[in-house]
C-alpha positions in Angstrom: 0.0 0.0 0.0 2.8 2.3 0.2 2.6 3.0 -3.5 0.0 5.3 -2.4 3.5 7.2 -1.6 4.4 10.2 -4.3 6.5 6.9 -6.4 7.1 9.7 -9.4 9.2 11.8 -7.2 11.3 10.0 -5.2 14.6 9.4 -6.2 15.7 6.8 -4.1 18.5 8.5 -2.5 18.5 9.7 0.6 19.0 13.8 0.8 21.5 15.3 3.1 20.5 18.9 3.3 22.5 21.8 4.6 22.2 23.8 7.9 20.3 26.7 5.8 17.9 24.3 4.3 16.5 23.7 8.6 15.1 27.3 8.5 12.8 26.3 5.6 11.7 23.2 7.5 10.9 25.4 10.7 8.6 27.6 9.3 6.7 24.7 6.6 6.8 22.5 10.3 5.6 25.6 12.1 2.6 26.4 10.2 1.4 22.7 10.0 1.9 22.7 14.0 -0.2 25.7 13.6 -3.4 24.8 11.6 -3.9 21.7 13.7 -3.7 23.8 16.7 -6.5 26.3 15.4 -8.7 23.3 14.7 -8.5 22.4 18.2 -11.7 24.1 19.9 -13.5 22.8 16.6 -13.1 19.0 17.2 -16.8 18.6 19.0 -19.4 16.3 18.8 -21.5 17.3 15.4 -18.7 18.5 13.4 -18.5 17.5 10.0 -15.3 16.6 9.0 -15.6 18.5 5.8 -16.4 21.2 7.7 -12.7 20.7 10.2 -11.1 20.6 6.2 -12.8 23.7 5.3 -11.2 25.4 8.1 -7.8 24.0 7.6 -7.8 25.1 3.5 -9.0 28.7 4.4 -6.4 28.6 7.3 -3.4 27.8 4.7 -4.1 29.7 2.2 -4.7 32.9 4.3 -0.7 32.3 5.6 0.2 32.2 2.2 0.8 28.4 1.8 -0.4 25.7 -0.4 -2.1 22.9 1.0 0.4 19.7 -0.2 -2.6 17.2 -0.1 -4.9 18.7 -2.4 -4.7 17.4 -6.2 -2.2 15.3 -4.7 -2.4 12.0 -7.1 -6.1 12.9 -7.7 -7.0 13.5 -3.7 -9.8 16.6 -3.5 -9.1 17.3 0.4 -6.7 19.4 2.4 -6.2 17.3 5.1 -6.7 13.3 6.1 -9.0 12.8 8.7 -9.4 9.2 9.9 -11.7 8.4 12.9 -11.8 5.3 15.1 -11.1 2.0 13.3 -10.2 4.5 10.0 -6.2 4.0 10.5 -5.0 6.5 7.8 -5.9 8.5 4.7 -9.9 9.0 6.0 -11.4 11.5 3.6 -13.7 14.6 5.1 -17.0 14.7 3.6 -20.5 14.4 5.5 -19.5 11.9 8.5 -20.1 13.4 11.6 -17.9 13.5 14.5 -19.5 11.9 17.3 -19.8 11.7 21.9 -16.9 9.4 21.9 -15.0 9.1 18.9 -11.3 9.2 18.3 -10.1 10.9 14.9 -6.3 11.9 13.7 -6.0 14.8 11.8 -2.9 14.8 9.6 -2.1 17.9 7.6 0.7 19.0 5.1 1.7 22.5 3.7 3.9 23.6 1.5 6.2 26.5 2.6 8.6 28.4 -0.1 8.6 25.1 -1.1 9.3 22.9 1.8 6.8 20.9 3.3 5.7 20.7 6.9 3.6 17.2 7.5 2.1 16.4 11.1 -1.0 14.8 12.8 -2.3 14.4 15.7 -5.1 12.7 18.1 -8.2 14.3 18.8 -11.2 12.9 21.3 -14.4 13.8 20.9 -16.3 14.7 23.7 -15.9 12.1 26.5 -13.9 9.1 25.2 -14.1 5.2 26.7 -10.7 4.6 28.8 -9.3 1.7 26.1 -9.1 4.8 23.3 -7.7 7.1 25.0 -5.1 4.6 26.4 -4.6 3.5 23.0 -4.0 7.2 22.0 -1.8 7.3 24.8 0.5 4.0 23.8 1.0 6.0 20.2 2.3 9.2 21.9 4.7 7.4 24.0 5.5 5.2 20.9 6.3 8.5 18.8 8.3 9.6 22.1 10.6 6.4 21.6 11.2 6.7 18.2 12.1 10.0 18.5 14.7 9.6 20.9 15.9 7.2 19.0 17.0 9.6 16.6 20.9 10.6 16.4 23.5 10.5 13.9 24.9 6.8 13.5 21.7 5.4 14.6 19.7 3.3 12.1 16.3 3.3 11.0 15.5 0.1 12.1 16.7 1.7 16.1 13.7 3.9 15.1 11.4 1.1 14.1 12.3 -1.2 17.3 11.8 1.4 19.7 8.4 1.5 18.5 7.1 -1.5 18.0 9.0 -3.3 21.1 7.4 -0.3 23.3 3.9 -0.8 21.7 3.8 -4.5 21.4 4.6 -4.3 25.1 1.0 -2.5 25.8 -0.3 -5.4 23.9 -1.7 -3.3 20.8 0.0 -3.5 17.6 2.0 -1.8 14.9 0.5 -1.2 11.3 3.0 -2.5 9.0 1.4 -1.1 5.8 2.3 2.9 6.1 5.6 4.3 7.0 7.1 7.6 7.5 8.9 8.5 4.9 11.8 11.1 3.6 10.5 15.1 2.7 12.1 18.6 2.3 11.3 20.1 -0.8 9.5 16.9 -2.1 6.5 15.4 -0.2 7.2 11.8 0.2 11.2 10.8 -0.3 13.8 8.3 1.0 13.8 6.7 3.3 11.0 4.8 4.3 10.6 5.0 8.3 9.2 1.5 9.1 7.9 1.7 13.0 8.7 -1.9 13.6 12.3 -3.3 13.1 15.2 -4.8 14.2 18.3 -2.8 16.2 21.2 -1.9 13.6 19.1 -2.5 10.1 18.4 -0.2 8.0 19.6 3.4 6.7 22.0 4.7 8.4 20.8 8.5 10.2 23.2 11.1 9.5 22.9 15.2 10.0 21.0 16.6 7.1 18.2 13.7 6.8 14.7 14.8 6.8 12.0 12.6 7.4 8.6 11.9 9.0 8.1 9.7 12.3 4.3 8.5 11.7 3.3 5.6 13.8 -0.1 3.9 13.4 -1.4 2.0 16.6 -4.0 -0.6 16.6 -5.8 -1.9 19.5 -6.5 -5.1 17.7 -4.3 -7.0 15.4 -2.3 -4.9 12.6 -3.6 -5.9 9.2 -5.4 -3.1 7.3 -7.4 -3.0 4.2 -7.9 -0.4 1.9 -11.6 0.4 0.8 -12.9 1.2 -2.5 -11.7 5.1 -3.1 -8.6 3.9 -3.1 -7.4 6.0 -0.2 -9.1 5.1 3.2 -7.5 2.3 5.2 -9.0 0.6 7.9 -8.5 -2.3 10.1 -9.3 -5.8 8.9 -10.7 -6.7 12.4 -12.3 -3.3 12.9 -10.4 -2.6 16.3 -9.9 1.0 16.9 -6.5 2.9 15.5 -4.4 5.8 16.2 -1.4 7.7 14.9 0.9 10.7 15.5 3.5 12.0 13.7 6.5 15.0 13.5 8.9 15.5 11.0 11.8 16.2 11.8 15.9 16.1 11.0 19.0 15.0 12.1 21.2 17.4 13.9 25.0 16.7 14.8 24.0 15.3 18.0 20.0 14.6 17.9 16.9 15.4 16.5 15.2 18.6 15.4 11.2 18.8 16.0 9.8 20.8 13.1 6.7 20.3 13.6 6.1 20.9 17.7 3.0 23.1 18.6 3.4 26.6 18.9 0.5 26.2 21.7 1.9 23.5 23.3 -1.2 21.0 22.4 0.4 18.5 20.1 -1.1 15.8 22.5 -4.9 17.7 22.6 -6.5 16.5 26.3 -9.0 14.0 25.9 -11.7 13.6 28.6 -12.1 10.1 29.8 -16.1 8.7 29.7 
């Protein structure tokens, strides 16, 4: 299902870019972090969730960016939004957000030509305990992988931090979507598995942009994709979650791009 991925661009190298090219990823990151913090207050029971895209196209556009998703291989929205047992790629139209539910929200803009690309979890109204732990288990699971990040690390570190952490909580790792490489091209090497083994993979060096995108499920991790071609769900209907930064490798670590300005990546979800 990764082919879903923009295949035409990618060059299958991996980009190093240069200390200048950071600044561009600050403000694309910056402005993503942004729009999904605006949408905040709006995540309430009744929403449409064409009416949540709505807001995040006008949002864009009045900054001056381009919203990266829309045309994008034939997609018509600005944003994904995917609730429940919808683990990726959920397209707004007339579903209604509903007492209970749990929905990501995953955005991308383009910035003087660099892209920012981040989601995050939203509950809606009061949520059962086993989602919002499940939403929970991805944050820390984004948490490992990101700290897994350094120069001479691999991606499979990455990968293993996640999936041993989440397969600990007993939920599971999708391994159908990845994170991926981006800078001044959406989707790029390498491919950021979330499940791995220690030492495989590319190795990280400074310059490396990429996304860190894990997808939780509280069931087993197989997925299907339904009939538009875009919305994945999961096979045994258990309930899903995801999270994700960019970010790039720094001489000694990571840099965040894509951290909330307001300090609500993680929006507070009331338990039922």
């Amino acid at each position: 299902m990764t082919d879903i991925l923009d295949a035409e661009h990618r060059t299958g190298q991996i980009k190093l870019h240069k200390p200048e090219d950071f600044e561009g990823m600050r403000k694309a990151g910056r402005l993503a972090a942004e729009c999904l913090d605006m949408l905040t207050p709006h995540v309430v029971p009744g929403v449409l969730t064409e009416t949540l895209d709505d807001l995040a196209r006008e949002f864009i556009l009045d900054h001056g960016a381009i919203p990266a998703c829309l045309g994008y291989r034939g997609y018509t929205r600005t944003t994904c939004i995917s609730p429940n047992h919808i683990v990726c790629h959920g397209i707004p139209g007339e579903r209604v957000l509903r007492e209970g539910d749990i929905a990501n929200i995953d955005v991308t803009v383009i910035v003087d030509g660099w892209h920012g690309d981040t989601s995050r979890m939203y509950g809606v109204g009061e949520v059962a305990p086993r989602a919002k732990r499940l939403v929970d288990v991805t944050y820390e699971a984004l948490e490992r992988g990101l700290a897994a990040v350094k120069p001479g690390a691999t991606t499979g570190d990455i990968g293993h931090a996640i999936q041993s952490y989440v397969e600990s909580m007993r939920c599971s790792v999708v391994r159908d979507f990845c994170g991926h490489g981006l800078g001044r091209v959406f989707h790029d090497a390498p491919n950021i598995l979330h499940f791995g083994r220690p030492g495989e993979g590319a190795v990280l060096k400074p310059g490396m942009f990429f996304t860190i995108e894990p997808m939780v499920n509280l069931g087993k991790h197989p997925v299907k994709l339904l009939s538009d071609g875009w919305t994945a769900v999961t096979r045994d209907k258990s309930l899903s979650a995801q999270c994700e930064h960019s970010v790039g490798v720094t001489e000694d670590g990571v840099e965040i791009f894509t951290l909330s300005p307001a300090g609500i990546f993680k929006p507070p979800i009331q338990g039922a």
